[in-house]
C-alpha positions as CSV (number, residue, x, y, z in Angstrom):
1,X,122.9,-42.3,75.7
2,X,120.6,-39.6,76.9
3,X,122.6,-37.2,79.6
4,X,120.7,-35.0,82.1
5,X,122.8,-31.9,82.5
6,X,121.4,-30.4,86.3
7,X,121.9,-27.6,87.7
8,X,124.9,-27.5,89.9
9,X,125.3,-25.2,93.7
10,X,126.9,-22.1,92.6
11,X,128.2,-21.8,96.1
12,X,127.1,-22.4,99.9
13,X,123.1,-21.2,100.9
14,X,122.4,-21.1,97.4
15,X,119.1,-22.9,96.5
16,X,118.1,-21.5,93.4
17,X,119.4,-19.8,90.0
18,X,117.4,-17.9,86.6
19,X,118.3,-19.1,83.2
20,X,119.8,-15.6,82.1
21,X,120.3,-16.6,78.2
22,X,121.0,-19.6,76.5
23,X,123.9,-19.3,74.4
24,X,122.9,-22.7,71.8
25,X,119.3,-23.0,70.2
26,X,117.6,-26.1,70.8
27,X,118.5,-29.3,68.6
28,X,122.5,-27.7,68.6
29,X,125.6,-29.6,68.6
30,X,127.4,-29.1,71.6
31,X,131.3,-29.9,72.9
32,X,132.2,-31.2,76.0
33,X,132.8,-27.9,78.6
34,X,131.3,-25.1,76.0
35,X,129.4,-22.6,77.8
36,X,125.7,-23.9,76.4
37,X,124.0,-20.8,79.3
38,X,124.6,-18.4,81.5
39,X,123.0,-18.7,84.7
40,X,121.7,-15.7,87.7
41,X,122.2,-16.4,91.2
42,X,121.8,-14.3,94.2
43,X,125.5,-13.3,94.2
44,X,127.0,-13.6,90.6
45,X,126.5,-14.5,87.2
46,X,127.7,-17.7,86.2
47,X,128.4,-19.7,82.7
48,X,126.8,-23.4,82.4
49,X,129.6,-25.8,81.0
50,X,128.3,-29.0,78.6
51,X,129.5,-32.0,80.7
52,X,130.1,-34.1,77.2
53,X,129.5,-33.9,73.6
54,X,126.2,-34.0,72.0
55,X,122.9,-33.0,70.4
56,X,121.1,-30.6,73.2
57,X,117.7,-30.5,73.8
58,X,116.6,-27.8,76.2
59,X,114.5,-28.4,79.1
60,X,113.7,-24.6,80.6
61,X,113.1,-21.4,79.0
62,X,115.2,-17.8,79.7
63,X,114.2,-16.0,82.8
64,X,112.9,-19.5,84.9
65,X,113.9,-20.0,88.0
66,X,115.3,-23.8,88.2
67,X,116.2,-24.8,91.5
68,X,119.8,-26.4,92.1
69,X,119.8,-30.0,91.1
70,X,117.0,-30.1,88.5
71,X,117.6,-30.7,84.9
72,X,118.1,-27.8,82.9
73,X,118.6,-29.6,79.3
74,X,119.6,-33.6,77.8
75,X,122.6,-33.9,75.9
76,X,121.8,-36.9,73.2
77,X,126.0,-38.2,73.2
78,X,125.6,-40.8,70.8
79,X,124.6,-38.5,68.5
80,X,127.0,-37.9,65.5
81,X,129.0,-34.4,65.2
82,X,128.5,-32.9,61.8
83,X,130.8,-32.3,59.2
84,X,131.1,-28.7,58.8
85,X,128.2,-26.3,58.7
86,X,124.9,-27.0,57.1
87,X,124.6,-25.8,53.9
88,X,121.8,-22.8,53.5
89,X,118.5,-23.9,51.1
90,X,120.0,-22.6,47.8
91,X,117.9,-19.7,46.9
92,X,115.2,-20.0,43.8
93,X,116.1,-18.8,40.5
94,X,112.8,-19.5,39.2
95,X,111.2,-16.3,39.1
96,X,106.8,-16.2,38.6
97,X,105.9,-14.8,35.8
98,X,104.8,-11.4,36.6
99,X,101.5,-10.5,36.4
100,X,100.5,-7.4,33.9
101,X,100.2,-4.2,35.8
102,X,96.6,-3.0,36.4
103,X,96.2,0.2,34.9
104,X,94.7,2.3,37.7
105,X,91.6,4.1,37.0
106,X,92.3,7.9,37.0
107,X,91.1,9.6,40.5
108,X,88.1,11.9,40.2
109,X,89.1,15.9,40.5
110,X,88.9,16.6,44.3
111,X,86.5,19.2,45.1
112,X,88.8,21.9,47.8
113,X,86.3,22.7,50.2
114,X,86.5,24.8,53.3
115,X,85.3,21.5,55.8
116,X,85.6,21.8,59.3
117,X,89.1,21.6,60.6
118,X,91.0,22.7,57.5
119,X,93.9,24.5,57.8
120,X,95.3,27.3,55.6
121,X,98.9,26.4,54.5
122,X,100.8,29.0,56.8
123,X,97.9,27.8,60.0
124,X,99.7,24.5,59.4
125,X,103.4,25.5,59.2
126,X,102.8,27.1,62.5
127,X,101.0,24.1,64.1
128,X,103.4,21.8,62.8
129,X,106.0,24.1,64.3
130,X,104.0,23.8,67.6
131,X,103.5,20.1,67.8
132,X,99.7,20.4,67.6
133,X,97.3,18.4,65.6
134,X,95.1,20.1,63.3
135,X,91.9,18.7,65.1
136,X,92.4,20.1,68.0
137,X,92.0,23.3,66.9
138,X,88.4,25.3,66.8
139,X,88.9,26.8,63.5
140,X,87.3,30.4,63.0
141,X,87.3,30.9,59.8
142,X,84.4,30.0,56.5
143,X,83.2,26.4,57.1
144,X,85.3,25.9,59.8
145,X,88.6,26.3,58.6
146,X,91.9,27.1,60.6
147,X,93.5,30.4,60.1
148,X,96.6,31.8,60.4
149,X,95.3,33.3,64.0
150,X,94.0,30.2,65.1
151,X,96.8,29.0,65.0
152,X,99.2,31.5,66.6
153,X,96.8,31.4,69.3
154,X,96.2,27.8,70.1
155,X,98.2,25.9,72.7
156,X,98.6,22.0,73.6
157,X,96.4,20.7,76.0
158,X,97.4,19.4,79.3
159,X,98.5,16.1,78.6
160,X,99.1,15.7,75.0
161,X,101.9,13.8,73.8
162,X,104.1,15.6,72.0
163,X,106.1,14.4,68.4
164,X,108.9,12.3,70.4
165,X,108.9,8.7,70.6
166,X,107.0,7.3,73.2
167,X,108.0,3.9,73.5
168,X,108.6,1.8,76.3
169,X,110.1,-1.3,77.2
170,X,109.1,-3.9,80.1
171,X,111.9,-6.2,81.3
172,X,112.7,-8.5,84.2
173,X,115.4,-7.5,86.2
174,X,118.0,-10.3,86.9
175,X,118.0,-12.6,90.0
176,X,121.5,-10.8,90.7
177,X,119.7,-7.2,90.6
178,X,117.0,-8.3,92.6
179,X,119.0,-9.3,95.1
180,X,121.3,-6.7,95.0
181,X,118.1,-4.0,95.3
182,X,116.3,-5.9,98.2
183,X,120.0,-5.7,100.2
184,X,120.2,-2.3,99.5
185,X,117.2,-1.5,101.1
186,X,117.0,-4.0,104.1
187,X,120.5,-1.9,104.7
188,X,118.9,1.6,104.4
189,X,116.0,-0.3,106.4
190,X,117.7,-2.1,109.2
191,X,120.7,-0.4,110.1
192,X,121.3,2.8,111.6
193,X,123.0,4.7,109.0
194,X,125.3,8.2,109.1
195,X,127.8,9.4,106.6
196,X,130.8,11.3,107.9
197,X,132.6,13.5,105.1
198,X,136.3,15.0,104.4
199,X,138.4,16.1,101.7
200,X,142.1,15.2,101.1
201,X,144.5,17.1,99.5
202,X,146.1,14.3,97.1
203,X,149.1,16.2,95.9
204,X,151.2,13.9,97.9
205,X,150.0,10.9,96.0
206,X,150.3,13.1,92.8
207,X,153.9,13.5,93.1
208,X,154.1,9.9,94.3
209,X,152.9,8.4,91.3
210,X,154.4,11.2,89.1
211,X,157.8,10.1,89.9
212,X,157.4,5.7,90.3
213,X,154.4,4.9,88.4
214,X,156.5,4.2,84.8
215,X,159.0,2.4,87.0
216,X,156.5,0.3,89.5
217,X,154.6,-0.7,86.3
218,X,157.8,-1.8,84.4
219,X,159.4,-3.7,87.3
220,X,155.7,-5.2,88.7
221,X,153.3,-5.2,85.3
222,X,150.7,-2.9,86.8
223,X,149.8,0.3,87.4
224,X,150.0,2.6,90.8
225,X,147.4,3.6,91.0
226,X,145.1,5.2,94.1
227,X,143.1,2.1,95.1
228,X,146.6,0.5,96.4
229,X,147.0,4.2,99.0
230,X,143.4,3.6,99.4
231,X,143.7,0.6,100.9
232,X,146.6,0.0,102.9
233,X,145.4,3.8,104.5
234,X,141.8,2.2,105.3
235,X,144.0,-0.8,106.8
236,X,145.6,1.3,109.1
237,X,142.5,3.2,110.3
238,X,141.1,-0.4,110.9
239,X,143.8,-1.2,112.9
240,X,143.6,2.2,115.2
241,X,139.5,1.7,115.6
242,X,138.9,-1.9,115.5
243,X,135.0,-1.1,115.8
244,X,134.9,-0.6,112.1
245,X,136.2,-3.7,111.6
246,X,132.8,-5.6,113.3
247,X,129.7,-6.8,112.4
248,X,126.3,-7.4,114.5
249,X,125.1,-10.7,115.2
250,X,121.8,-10.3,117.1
251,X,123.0,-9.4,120.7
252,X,126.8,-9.7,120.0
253,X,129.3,-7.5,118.0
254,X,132.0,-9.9,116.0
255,X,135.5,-7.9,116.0
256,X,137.7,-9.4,113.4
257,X,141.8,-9.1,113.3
258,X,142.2,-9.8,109.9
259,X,140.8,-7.0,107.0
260,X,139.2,-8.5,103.9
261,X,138.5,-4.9,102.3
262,X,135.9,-5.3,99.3
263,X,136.0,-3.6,96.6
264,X,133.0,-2.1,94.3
265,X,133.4,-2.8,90.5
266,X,131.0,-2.3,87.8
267,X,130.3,-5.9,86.0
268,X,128.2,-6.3,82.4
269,X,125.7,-7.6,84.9
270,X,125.6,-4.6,87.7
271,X,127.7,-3.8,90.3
272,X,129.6,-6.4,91.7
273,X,131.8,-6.3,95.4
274,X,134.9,-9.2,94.9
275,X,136.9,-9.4,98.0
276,X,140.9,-8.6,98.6
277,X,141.8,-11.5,101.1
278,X,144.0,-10.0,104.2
279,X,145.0,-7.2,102.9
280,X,147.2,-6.5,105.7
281,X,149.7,-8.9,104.4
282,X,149.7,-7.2,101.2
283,X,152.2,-4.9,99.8
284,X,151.0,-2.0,97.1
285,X,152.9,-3.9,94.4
286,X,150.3,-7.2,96.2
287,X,147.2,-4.9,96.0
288,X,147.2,-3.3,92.9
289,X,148.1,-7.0,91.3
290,X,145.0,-8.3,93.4
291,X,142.5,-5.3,92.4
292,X,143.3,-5.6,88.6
293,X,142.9,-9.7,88.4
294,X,139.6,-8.6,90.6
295,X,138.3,-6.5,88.1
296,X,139.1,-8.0,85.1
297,X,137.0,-10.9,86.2
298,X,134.0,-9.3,87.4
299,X,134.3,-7.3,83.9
300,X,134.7,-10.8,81.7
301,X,131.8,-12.5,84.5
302,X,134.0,-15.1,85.5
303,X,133.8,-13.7,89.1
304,X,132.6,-16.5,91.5
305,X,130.8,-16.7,94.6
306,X,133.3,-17.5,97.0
307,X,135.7,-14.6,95.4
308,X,133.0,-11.9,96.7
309,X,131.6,-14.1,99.6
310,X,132.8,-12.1,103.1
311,X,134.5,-8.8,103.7
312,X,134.6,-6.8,106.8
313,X,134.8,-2.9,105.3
314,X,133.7,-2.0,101.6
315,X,136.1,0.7,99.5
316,X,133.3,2.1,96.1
317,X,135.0,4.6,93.7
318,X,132.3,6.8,92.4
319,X,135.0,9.4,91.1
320,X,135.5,6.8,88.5
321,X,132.0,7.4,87.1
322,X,132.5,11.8,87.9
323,X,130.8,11.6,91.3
324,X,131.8,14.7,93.5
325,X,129.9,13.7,96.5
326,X,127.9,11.2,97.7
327,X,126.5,8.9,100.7
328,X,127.3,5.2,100.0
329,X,125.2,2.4,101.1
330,X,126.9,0.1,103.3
331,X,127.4,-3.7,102.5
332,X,125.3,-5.7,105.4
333,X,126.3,-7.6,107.6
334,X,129.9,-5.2,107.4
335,X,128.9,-1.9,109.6
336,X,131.2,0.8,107.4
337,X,131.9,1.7,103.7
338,X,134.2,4.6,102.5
339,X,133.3,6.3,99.5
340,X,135.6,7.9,97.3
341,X,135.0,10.5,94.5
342,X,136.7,12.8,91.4
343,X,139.8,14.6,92.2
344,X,139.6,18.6,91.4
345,X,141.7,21.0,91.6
346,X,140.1,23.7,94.6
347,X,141.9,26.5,96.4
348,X,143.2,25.6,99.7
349,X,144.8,27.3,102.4
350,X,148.2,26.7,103.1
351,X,150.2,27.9,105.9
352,X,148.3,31.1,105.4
353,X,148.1,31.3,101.6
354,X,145.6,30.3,98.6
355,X,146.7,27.3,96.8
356,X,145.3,25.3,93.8
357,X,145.6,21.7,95.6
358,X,144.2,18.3,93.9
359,X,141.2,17.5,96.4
360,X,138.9,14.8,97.2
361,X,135.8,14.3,98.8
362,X,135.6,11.3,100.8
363,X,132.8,9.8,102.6
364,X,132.2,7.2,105.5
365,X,129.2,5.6,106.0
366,X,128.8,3.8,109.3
367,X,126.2,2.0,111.3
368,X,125.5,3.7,114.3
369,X,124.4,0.7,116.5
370,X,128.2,-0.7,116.5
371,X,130.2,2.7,115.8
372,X,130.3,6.0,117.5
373,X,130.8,9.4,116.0
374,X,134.1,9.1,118.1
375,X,135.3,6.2,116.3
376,X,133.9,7.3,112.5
377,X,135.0,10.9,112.9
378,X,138.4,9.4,113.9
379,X,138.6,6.5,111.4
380,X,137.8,8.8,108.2
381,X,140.3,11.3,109.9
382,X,143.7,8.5,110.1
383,X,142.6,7.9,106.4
384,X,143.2,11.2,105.3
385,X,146.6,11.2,107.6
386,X,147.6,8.5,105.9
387,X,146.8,9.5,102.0
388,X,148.1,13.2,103.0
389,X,151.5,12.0,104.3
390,X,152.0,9.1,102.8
391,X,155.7,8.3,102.9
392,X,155.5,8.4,106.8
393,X,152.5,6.9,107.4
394,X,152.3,3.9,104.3
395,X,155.9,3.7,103.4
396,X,158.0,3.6,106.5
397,X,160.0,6.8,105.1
398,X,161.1,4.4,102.4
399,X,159.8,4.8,99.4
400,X,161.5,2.4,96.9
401,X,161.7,-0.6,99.8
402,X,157.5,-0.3,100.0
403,X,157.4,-0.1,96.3
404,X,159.9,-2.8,95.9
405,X,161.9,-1.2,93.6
C-alpha cells in the first residue's frame, strides 16, 4: 500500500511551509513517527513525523515551498524492513599490474635571462612582503627587470585583492527569517517608534539572589534568576499604565487585563518570542519554571506555534549576548518592548557619596500612536522601583512566603 504523507497546518493562518532539510535520503526505510524532515513556517520550525512504517520516496526537494495539504513524500508500507544494515561492497584486493615508470627525459639547461618583469631575489621578498604581484610592477632595471627600489617603491593599486581568501557563499534565508525580517521592518515602518532609557542599580537583586538562590533552586529545581524580577516588575508597571498593555486595531485601541509577557530567546533557527501565559498568576518559583521549559524548547526546536502565538508586551535580554545599550524593535501588533542589557559595575551617587553599584541599562521602546511620553517615561520608571526595592514592591515584605520557601 502506497501512503501519501501531506503536509499538515502548523497552526491557524498558516498556508504554506519550506522543506528546510530532509533528514532520510530517498529510497530509506522509515518507522512509524521518526522525524523523516524538518519543515519552515512563518512562525517556527517544525519536525515532519512518518505516519507508518515504510520505504520513502520523496516527492519535493529542500528549500520548496509546498503548500499545506500537498504531498510531500509516499511511504511504500508493504515494503519489508531490512535486517540490519547493508553490508558495504567489499573493497578489491586485486591490484592492476602497475605499469613501468616512464623515465622522464632530462629538462634542457634554462637559459637566466633578465625578461621583462623579473624580479631580483630581495625585489621579491619585499613584494611578497607587500602583497603585490610581480607583474604589476614597471621594472627599471636591464631588460626589464625588478629591483630592489622598484620594489620599495611600488604600492597596490586601488582595488586589488589582497592574499586573503575571498570566498563567498550565497544562501536562502529560511521562511522563518524571512518572516521574521519583513516584521521587523513593517514595525520600524508602520509604527511610530521612541525608546525611553534608565539604569537600575541591581544591588538589591544581587543580595537577593546571593542569599536564596542555592536554597530556591534546591527546594523548586531552578534557578533565580533575573528574568523572574523582570517580569513580575513589568507586571506591575502594566498594571499602573494599562496603555502599555494595548494594541491598535485600525480605529480602536484593544486594552487587555490579562499580561502574556513574551520572551526573546535565541533558537538554532533565529530568534524566537515563546509566550508566558498570565503571568500575573504566576509566582517567581511559576516563572522561572515557565521561562526555562520555554527556552529549552525553542533551543531543542520543538517550540510550536501556538506556544509563541499572542503576547501583549515583549521582555529581550541582550545583556546575555554583552549588549550595553540598545533600541529594541517592538513585536507588532504589541505597542511596547523593554530591553535589558549587561550588568557593570559604575560609580553612583549615594546619599552624597561615590559608590561602585551593579548597574543596568534598560530600555523601553513604545509606539507613540497608543502611548504618551507620560505613560512610557512612567512605565520604565515603576520598573526600576520595583527591581530597586524589591522586597516591598515584589515580595509583600516577605521574602521566604514569595519565594515559597
Amino acid at each position: 500500500m502506497i501512503l501519501e504523507m501531506k503536509v499538515p497546518s502548523p497552526g491557524e493562518s498558516i498556508t504554506e511551509v519550506e522543506i528546510a532539510q530532509w533528514l532520510v535520503a530517498d529510497g530509506d526505510y522509515v518507522e512509524k513517527d521518526q522525524a523523516i524532515a524538518e519543515v519552515d513556517s512563518d512562525k517556527a520550525t517544525l519536525e515532519l513525523p512518518a505516519e507508518a512504517s515504510g520505504t520513502i520516496t520523496l516527492k519535493a526537494e529542500e528549500g520548496d515551498a509546498v503548500a499545506v495539504g500537498e504531498v510531500v513524500c509516499l511511504i511504500d508500507t508493504s515494503a519489508a524492513k531490512p535486517e540490519g544494515g547493508e553490508a558495504a561492497a567489499p573493497a578489491k584486493e586485486e591490484k592492476a599490474e602497475e605499469a613501468p615508470a616512464k623515465k622522464e627525459a632530462p629538462k634542457p639547461a634554462e637559459n637566466k635571462t633578465y625578461a621583462t618583469g623579473t624580479a631580483s631575489p630581495a625585489a621579491k621578498k619585499i613584494l611578497a612582503e607587500k602583497g603585490i604581484s610581480a607583474s604589476e610592477v614597471q621594472g627599471t632595471g636591464k631588460d626589464g627587470r625588478i629591483t630592489k627600489d622598484d620594489a620599495v617603491k611600488a604600492t597596490p593599486s586601488m582595488g586589488t585583492p589582497g592574499t586573503g581568501s575571498r570566498s563567498s557563499e550565497r544562501k536562502k534565508l529560511s521562511m522563518l527569517r524571512r518572516k521574521v525580517a519583513e516584521r521587523l521592518v513593517s514595525a520600524k515602518n508602520e509604527t511610530a517608534m521612541l525608546t525611553t532609557f534608565n539604569e537600575v542599580d541591581m544591588s538589591p537583586i544581587f543580595a537577593l539572589r546571593s542569599e536564596y538562590k542555592e536554597t530556591f533552586k534546591a527546594r523548586h529545581g531552578v534557578s533565580l534568576g533575573f528574568m523572574s524580577f523582570f517580569t513580575l516588575a513589568v507586571v506591575r508597571a502594566l498594571d499602573l499604565y494599562p496603555d502599555v498593555n494595548s494594541m491598535l486595531d485600525g480605529d480602536y485601541k484593544i486594552t487587555y487585563d490579562f499580561k502574556d509577557i513574551s520572551i526573546a530567546v535565541s533558537g538554532p533557527k533565529g530568534l524566537m518570542v515563546p509566550v508566558i501565559r498570565n503571568a500575573e498568576n504566576l509566582s517567581f518559583r511559576g516563572v522561572e519554571a515557565e521561562v526555562k521549559r520555554l527556552a529549552i524548547r525553542a533551543r531543542e526546536g520543538q517550540i510550536t506555534v501556538d506556544e509563541m502565538t499572542g503576547g501583549t508586551f515583549t521582555i529581550t535580554n541582550g545583556g546575555v549576548f554583552g549588549s550595553m545599550l540598545s533600541t529594541p524593535i517592538i513585536n507588532p501588533p504589541q505597542s511596547g518592548i523593554l530591553g535589558m542589557h549587561n550588568i557593570v559595575e559604575r560609580p553612583v551617587a549615594v546619599n552624597g557619596k561615590v559608590e561602585i553599584r551593579p548597574v543596568m541599562y534598560v530600555a523601553l521602546s513604545y509606539d507613540h500612536r497608543i502611548i504618551d511620553g507620560r505613560e512610557s517615561v512612567g512605565f520604565l520608571v515603576a520598573v526600576k522601583e520595583a527591581l530597586e526595592n524589591p522586597i516591598e514592591l515584589l515580595m509583600n515584605g516577605d521574602v521566604k512566603k514569595a519565594l515559597e520557601l
